[in-house]
C-alpha positions as CSV (number, residue, x, y, z in Angstrom):
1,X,-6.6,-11.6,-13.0
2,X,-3.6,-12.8,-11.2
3,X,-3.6,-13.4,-7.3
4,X,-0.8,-10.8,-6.2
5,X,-2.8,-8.0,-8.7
6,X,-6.6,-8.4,-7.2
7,X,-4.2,-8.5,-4.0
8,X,-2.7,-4.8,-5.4
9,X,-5.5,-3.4,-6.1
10,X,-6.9,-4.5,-2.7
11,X,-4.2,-2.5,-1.0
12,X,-4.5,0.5,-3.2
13,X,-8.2,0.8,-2.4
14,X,-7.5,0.7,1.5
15,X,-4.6,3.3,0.8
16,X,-7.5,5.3,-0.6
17,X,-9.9,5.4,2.7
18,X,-9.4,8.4,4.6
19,X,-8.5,6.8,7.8
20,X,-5.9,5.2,5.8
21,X,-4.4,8.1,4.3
22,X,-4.2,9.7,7.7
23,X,-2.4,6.9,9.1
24,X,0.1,6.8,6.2
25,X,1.1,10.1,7.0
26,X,1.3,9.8,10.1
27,X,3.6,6.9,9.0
28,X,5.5,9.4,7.0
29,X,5.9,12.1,9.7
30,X,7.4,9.5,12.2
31,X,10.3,7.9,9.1
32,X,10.4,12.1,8.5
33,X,11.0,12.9,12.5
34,X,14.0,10.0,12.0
35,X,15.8,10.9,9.2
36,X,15.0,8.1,7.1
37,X,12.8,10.7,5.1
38,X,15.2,14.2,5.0
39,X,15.3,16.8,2.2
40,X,18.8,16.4,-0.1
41,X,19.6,17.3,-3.7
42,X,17.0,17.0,-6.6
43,X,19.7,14.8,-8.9
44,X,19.7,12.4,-5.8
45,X,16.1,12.9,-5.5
46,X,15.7,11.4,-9.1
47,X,18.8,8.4,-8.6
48,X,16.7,7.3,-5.1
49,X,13.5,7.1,-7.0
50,X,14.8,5.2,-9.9
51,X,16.6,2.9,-7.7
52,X,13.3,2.0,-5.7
53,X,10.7,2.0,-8.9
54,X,13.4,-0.7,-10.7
55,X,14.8,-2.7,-7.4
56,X,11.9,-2.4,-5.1
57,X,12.0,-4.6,-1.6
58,X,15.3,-6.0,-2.6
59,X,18.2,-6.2,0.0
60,X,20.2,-5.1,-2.9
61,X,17.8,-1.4,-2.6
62,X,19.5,-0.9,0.8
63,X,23.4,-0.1,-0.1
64,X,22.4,1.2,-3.4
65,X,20.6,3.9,-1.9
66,X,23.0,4.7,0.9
67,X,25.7,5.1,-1.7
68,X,23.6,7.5,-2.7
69,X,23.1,9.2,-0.3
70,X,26.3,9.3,1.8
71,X,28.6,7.4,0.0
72,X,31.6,8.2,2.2
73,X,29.9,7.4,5.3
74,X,31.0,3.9,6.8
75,X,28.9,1.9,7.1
76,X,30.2,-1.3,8.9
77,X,33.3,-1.6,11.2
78,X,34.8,-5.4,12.0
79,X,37.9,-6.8,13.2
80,X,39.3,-5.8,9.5
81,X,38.3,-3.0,9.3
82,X,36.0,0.0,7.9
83,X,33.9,0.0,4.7
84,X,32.1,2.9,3.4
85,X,28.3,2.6,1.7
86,X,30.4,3.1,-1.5
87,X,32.8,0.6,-0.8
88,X,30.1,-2.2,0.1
89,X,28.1,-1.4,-2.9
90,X,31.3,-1.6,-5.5
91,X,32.2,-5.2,-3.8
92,X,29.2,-6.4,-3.6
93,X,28.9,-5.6,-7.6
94,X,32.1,-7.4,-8.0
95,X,31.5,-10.3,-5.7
96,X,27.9,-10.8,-7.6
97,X,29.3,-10.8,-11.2
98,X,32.0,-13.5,-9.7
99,X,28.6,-15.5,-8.2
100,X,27.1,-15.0,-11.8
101,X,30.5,-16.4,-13.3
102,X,29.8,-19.6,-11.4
103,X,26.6,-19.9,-12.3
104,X,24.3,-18.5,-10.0
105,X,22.0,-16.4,-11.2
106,X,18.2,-14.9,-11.3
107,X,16.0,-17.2,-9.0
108,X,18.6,-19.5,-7.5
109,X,18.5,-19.7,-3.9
110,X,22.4,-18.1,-1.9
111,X,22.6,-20.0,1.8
112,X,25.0,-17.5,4.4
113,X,26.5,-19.8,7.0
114,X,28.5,-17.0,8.3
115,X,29.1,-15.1,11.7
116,X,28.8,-11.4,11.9
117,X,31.4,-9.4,9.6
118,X,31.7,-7.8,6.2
119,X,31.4,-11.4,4.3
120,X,27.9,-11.9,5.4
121,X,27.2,-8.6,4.4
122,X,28.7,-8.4,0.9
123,X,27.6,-11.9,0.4
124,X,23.7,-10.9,1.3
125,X,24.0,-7.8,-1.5
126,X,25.6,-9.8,-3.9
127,X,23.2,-12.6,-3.8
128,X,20.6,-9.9,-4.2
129,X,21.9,-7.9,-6.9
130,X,21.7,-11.3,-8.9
131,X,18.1,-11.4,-8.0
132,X,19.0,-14.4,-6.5
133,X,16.7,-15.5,-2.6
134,X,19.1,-15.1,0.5
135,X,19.1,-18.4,3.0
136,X,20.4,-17.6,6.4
137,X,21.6,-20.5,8.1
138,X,21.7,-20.6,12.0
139,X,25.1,-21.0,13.0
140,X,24.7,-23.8,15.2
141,X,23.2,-26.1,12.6
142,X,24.5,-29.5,13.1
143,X,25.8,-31.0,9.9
144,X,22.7,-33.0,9.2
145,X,20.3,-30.0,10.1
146,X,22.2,-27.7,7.3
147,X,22.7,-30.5,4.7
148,X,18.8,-31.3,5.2
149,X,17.8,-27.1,5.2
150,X,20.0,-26.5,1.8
151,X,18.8,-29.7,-0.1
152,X,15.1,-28.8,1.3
153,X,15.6,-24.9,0.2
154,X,17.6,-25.6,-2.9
155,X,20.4,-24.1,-2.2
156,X,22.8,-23.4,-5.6
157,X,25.9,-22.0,-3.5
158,X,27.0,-21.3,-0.1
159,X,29.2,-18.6,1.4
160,X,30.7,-19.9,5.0
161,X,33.6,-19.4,7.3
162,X,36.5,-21.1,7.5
163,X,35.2,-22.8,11.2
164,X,32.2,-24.2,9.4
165,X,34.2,-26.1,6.5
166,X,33.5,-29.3,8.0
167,X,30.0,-28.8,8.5
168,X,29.4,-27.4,5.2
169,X,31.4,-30.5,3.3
170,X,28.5,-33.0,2.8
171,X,26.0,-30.1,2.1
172,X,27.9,-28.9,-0.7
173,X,29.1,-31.7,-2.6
174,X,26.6,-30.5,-5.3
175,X,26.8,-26.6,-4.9
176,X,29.1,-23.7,-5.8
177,X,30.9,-23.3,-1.8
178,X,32.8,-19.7,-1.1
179,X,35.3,-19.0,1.7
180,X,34.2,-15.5,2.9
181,X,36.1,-15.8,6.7
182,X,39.5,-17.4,7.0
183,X,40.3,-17.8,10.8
184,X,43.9,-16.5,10.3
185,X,43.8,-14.1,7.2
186,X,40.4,-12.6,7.7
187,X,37.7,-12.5,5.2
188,X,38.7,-16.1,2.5
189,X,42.0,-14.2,2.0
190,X,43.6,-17.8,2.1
191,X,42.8,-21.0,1.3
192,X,40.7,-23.7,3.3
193,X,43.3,-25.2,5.3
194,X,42.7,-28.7,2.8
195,X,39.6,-30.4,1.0
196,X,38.3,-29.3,-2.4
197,X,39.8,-26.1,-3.5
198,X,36.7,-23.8,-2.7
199,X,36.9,-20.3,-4.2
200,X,38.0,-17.6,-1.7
201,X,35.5,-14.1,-1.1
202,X,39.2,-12.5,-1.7
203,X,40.0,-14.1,-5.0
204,X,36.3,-13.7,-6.1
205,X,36.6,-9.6,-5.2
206,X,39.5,-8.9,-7.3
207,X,38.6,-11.0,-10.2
208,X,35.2,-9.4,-10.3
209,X,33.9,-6.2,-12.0
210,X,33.2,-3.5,-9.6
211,X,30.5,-1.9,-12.1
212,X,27.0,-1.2,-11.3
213,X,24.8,-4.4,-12.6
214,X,21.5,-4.2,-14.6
215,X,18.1,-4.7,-12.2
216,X,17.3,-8.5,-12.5
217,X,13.7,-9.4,-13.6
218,X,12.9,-10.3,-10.0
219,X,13.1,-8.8,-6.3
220,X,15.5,-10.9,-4.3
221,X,13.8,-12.0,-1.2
222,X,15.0,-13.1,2.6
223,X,14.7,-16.5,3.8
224,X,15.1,-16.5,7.8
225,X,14.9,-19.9,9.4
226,X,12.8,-20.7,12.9
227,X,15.2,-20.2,15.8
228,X,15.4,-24.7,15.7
229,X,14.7,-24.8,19.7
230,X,13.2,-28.6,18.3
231,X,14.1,-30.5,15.3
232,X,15.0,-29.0,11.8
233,X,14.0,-25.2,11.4
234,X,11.8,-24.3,8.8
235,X,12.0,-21.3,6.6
236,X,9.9,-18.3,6.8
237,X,9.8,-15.8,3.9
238,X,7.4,-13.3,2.4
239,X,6.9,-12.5,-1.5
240,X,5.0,-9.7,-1.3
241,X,5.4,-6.5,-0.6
242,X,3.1,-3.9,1.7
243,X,1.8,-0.5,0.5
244,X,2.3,0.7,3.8
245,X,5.3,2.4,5.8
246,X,3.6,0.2,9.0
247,X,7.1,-1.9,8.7
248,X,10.0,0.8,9.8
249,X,6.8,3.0,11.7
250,X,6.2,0.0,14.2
251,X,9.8,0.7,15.4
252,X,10.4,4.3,15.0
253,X,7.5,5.6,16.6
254,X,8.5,4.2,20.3
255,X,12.1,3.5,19.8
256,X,14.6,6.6,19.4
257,X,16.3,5.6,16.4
258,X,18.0,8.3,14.4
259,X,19.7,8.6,11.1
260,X,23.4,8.1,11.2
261,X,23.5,6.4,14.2
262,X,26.2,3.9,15.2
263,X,24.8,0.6,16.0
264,X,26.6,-1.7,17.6
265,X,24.5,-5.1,16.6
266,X,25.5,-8.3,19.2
267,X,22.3,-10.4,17.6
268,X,23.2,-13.0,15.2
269,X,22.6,-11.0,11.7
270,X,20.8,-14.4,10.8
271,X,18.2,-14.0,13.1
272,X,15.3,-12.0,12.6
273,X,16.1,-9.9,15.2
274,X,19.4,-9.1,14.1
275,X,18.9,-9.3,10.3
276,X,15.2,-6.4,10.5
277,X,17.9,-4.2,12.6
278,X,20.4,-4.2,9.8
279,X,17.8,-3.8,6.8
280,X,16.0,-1.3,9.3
281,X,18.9,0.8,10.1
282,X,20.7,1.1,6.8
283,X,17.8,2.8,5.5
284,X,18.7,5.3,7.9
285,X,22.5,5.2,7.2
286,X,23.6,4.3,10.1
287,X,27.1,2.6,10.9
288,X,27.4,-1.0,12.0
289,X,29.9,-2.1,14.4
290,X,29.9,-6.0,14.0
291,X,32.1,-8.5,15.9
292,X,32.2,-12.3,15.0
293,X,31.2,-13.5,18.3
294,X,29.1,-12.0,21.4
295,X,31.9,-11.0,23.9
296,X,30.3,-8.9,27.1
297,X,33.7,-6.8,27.8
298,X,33.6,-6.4,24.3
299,X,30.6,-5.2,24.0
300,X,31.1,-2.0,26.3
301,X,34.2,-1.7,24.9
302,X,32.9,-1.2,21.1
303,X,30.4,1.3,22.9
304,X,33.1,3.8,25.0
305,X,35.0,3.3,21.2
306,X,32.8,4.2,18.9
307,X,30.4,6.5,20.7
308,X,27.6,3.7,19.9
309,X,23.9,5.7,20.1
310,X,22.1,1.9,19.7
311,X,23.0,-1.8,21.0
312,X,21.1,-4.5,19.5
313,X,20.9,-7.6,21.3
314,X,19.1,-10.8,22.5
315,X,18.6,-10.3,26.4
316,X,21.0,-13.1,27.3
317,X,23.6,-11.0,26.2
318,X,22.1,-8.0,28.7
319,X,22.7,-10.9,31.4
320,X,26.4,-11.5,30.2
321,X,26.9,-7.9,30.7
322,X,25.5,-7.4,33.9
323,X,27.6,-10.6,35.2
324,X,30.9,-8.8,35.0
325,X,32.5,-7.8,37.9
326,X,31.1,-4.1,38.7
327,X,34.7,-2.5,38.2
328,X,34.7,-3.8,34.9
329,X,31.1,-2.6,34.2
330,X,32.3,1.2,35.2
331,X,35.3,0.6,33.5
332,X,33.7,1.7,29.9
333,X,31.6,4.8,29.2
334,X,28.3,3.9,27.8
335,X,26.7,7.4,28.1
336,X,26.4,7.6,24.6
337,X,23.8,5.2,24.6
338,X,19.9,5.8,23.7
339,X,18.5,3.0,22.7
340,X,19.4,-0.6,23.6
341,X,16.8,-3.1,21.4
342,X,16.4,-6.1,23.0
343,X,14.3,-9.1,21.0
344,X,14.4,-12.8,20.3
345,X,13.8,-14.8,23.8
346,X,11.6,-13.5,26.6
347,X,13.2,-10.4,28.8
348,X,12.5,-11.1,32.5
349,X,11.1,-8.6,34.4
350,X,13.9,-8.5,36.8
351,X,17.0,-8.2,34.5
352,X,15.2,-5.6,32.4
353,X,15.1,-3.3,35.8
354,X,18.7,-4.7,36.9
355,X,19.8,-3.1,33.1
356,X,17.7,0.4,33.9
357,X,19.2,0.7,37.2
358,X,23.1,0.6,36.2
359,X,22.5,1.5,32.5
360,X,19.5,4.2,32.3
361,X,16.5,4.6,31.0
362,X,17.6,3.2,27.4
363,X,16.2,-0.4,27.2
364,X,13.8,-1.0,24.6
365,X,11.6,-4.8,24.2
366,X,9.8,-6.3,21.1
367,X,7.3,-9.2,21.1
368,X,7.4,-10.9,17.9
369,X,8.2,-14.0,15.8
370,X,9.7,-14.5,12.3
371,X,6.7,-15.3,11.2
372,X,4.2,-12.6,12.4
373,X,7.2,-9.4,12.9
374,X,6.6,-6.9,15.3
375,X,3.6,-7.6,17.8
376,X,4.4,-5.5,21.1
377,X,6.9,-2.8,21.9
378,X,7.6,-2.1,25.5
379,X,9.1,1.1,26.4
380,X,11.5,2.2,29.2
381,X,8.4,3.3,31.1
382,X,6.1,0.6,30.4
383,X,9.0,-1.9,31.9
384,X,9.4,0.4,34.9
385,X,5.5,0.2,35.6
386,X,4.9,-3.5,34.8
387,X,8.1,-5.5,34.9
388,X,8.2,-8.2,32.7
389,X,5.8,-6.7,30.4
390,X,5.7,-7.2,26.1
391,X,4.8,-3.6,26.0
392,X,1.8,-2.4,24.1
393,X,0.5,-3.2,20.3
394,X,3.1,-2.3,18.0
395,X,1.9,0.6,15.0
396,X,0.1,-1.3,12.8
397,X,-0.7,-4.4,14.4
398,X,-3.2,-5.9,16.0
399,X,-3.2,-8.5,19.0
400,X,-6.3,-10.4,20.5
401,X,-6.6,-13.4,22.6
402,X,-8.5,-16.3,21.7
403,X,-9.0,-19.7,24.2
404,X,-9.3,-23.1,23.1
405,X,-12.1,-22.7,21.2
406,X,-11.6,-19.4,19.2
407,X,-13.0,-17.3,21.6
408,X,-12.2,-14.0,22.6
409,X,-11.0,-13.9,26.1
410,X,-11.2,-11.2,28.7
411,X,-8.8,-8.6,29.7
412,X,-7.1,-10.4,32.5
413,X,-7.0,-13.8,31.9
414,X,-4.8,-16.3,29.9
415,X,-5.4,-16.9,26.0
416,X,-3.4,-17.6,22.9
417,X,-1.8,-14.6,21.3
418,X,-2.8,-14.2,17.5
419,X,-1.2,-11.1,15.4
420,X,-2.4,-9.2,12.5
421,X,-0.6,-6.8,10.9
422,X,0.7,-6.1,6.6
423,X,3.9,-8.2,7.0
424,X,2.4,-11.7,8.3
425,X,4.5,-14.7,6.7
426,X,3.0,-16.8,3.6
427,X,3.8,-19.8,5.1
428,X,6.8,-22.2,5.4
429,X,9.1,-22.9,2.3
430,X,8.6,-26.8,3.0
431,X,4.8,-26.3,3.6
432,X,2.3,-25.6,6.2
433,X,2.0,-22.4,8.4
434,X,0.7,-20.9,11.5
435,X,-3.0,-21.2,13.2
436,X,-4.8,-18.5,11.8
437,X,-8.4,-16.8,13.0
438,X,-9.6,-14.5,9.9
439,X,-6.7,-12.4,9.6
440,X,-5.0,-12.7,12.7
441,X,-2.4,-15.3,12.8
442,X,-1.5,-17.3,16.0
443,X,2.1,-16.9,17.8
444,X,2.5,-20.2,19.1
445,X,2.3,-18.5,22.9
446,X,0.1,-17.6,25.5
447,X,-0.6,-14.1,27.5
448,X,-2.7,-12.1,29.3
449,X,-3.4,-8.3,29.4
450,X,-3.3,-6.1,32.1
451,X,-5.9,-3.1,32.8
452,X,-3.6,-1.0,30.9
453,X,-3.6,-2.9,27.4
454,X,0.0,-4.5,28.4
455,X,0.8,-7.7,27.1
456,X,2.6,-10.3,29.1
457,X,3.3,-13.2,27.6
458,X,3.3,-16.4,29.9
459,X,4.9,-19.3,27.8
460,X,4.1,-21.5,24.6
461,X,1.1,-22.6,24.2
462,X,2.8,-25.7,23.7
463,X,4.9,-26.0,27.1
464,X,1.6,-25.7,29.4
465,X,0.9,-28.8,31.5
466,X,-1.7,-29.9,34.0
467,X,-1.1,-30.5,37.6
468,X,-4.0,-31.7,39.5
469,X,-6.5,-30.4,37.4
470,X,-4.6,-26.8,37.1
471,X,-3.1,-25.2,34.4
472,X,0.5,-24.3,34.8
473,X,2.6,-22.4,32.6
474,X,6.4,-22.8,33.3
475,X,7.7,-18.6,32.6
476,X,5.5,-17.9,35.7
477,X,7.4,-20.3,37.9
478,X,10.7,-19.0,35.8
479,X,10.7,-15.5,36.5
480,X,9.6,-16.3,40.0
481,X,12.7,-18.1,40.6
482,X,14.7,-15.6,38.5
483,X,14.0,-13.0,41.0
484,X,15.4,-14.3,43.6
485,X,18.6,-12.8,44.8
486,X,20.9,-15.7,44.2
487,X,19.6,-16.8,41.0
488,X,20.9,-16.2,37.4
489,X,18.6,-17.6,35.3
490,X,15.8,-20.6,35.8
491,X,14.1,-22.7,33.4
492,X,11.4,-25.4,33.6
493,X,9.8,-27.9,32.1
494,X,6.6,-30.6,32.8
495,X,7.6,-33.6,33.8
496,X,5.4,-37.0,34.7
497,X,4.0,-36.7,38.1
498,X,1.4,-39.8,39.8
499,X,0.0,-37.8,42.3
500,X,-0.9,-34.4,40.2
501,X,-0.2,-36.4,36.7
502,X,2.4,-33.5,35.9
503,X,4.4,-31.2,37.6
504,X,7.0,-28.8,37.1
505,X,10.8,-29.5,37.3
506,X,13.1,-26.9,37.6
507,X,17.1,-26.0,36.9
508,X,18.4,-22.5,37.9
509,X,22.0,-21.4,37.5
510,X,23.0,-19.8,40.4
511,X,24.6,-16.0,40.8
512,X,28.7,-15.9,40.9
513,X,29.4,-16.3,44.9
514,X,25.7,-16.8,45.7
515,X,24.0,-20.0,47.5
516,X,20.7,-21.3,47.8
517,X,19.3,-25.0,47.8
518,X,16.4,-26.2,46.8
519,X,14.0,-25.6,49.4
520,X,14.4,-22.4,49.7
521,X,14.1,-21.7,46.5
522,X,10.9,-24.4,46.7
523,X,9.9,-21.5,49.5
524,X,10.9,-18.9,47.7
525,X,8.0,-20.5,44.9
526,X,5.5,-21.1,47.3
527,X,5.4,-17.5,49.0
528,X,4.7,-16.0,45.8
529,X,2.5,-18.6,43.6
530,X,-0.3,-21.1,44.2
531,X,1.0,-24.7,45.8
532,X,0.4,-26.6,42.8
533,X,3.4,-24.7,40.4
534,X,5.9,-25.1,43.3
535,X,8.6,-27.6,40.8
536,X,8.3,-30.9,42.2
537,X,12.4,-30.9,41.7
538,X,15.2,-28.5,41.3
539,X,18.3,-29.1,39.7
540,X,21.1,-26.5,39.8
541,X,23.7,-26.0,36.6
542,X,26.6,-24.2,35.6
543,X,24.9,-22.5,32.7
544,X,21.8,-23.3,30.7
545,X,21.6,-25.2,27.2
546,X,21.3,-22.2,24.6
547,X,21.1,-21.8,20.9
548,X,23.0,-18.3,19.1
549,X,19.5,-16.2,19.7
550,X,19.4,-17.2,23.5
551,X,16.2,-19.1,23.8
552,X,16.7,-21.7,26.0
553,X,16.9,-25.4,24.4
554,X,14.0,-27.3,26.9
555,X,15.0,-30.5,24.4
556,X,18.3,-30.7,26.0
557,X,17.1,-30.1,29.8
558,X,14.4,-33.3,28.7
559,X,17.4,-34.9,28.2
560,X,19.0,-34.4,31.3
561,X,15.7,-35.6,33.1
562,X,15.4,-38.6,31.0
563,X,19.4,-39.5,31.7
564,X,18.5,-39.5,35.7
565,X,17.5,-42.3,37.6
């Protein structure tokens, strides 16, 4: 008996326990209380059914089914434009029999270097609707990173912008290369502005058939690539497919997400983050407002516009916001919104109450990775009562704490965070995978719980050094600094030390108009931590070294210590 049938019939026979069954419909009441489950005619019924029995997990399943059932309803808005589910789902055939005439095809492998707008979209249900695998590429790949990632992931084409031409060149000197953004047409309405005549996403939409296609003979699958903070990122992806409703459940039972919604989406649509928010909310038809780059005025402006209900984001892009001058804060109306979704990088304690205080009670923070999905939630109240808390288990998953060893730790102290839960990766693409203990599989981070079963997580596991015989982990001397009035942001890092063999080293940016120097922020450390995690230096910037998803880059502020006498 195969592998993925003995691990079937493993899932149907847990399906079958009661406490299972309960806990399925319990699943099902909370998809029901959001729309995503909602009565509607019996012919559309039968289409939805069909479409799920002969696509299954497919990106593809997504816009088939809306156009099923709201095909006039838009589904995203960019600086083009509106398209409809109907619209997406007839280009999307047109642009995959165009793929198909260029040979690409069942199994082959579709890279996305693309920034948020309708070509990464169409491209993503194209590729899928080929039963081709979806590679999203992190949009501040350096040439050499994206060559290496598509000659590692086998890459057979790639759909980019017109901005990432040059980068893209040596990577596809072997592959099929479409223009889906042109900087001054829009989406590859023109050519490439010089080099080999690539084909445009234009060109390739009215020269394809807009005709539904036949189900390929596999399920196309996601490949989202580690956030790259060091070296080149690997890829994550999962082949199988949970019997469990746990996925859309984990998200839906805290966060007030509704069908029909209008989402305005500021992460990167190649992160996770970003990319589970898209699949997540287009199975509750909601409408995507998407702009090609993160602009904080923007942002509020897309919101008062559009009557957003739901802003997805990283929570450097909360920070952003909440560094515009006030009048231009109270400028826009943001009334309409109920949920903001914040992921990706740690949320400080002390922004997420800044946001609360001017923005409501609407801020919403998931714990997870690419690798193990949703870990935590934290809720507006949960934030309120422990600032800078991860939140609680998410539905469906299970967190524990292990030391060193592999031993359980106790409520209260410091331990490495492992995950369980039904959509843990299957490892890396090139090999390898996370530390697992049975089936819980390790984060790469390290947190405590408080007496209420809150996570906080303190740092990665990784980043903790040893100062005179103490354990220091640098996101407690961050958000220490972070709270203090005239600081933006802080980051640290370990750094050789002869008298405590390592200490900390420090670089905040300061607030606009603000001063401070560095002992009084050294001060600032000492009144509220132990002696030892006071940084032995601190170094003020203009703005810290980030990638698209926000987490800081420590590489490059190794760098700036190395470069200093």
């Amino acid at each position: 008996m195969e592998a993925a049938d003995q691990e079937l019939i493993r899932q149907v026979l847990g399906l079958a326990r009661p406490d299972r069954l309960l806990h399925e419909a319990v699943n099902a009441a909370i998809l029901a209380r959001s729309g995503m489950v909602a009565p509607m005619r019996p012919d559309k019924v039968a289409r939805i059914a069909w479409i799920g029995a002969r696509w299954g997990a497919s990106p593809a399943t997504m816009v088939l089914v809306g156009a099923v059932r709201h095909p006039d309803r838009t589904l995203l808005i960019d600086e083009l434009g509106s398209l409809t589910y109907e619209e997406v789902d007839r280009q999307s055939n047109a642009l995959a029999r165009s793929l198909r005439a260029g040979e690409v095809g069942e199994g082959d492998r579709v890279a996305v270097m693309c920034r948020d707008h309708r070509g990464f979209v169409l491209g993503t249900f194209a590729a899928a609707k080929l039963g081709a695998d979806v590679l999203l590429l992190n949009t501040s790949f350096s040439k050499p990173q994206l060559t290496e990632v598509c000659r590692r992931e086998k890459a057979a084409a790639i759909l980019y912008d017109e901005e990432f031409a040059e980068l893209t060149e040596e990577a596809a000197k072997e592959r099929n290369r479409v223009l889906v953004w042109h900087e001054s047409s829009g989406a590859g309405d023109a050519g490439n502005g010089g080099g080999r005549p690539d084909a445009t996403l234009g060109e390739m939409l009215d020269s394809g058939d807009e005709s539904p296609l036949d189900p390929p003979g596999r399920t196309s699958r996601v490949t989202i690539l580690t956030s790259g903070t060091t070296g080149t990122p690997k890829g994550a992806t999962r082949t199988s497919t949970p019997l469990t409703l746990d996925p859309p459940a984990s998200l839906l039972e805290r966060i007030p997400l509704r069908e029909g919604h209008t989402v305005r989406i500021g992460a990167p649509l190649f992160h996770t983050w970003g990319f589970s928010n898209f699949a997540l909310e287009s199975a509750l038809g909601c409408t995507f407002v998407l702009r090609r780059r993160f602009d904080p005025e923007q942002c509020l402006a897309d919101i008062e516009e559009h009557r957003c209900q739901v802003l997805v984001v990283v929570p450097v892009m909360l920070q952003r916001i909440l560094e515009l001058p006030a009048e231009t804060r109270r400028r826009y109306d943001t009334s309409s919104l109920q949920a903001v979704c914040a992921s990706g990088s740690a949320l400080p304690g002390e922004l997420a109450t800044k946001w609360m205080d001017e923005f409501g009670e609407n801020l919403y923070n998931m714990y997870g990775s690419t690798e193990v999905s949703a870990a935590t939630l934290a809720t507006p109240g949960d934030m309120r009562e422990a600032p800078g808390t991860a939140g609680k288990p998410a539905r469906g998953s299970i967190v524990r704490l292990f030391d060193e060893h592999g031993k359980p730790v106790p409520r209260g102290e410091t331990g490495r965070i492992f995950v369980g839960n039904a959509m843990l990766f299957e490892g890396y693409t090139g090999g390898g995978g996370k530390d697992q203990i049975g089936n819980l599989m390790a984060t790469g981070d390290v947190g405590r719980f408080d007496e209420s079963g809150r996570l906080f997580v303190e740092g990665r596991d990784d980043e903790m050094i040893v100062s005179g015989g103490e354990n220091v982990f640098p996101k407690e001397v961050e958000d220490v600094l972070a709270g203090h009035d005239a600081v933006a942001e802080a980051a640290a890092i370990g750094v050789e030390d002869e008298k405590f063999g390592q200490r900390l080293k420090a670089f905040v940016v300061l607030t606009d108009g603000a001063s401070a120097d560095e002992q009084e922020l050294k001060d600032h450390v000492k009144a509220n931590l132990a002696r030892y995690k006071v940084p032995r230096e601190i170094v003020f910037l203009d703005e810290l070294p980030r990638n698209p998803t926000g987490k800081v880059l420590k590489r490059e502020l190794a760098e700036i210590e190395s470069s200093q006498p």
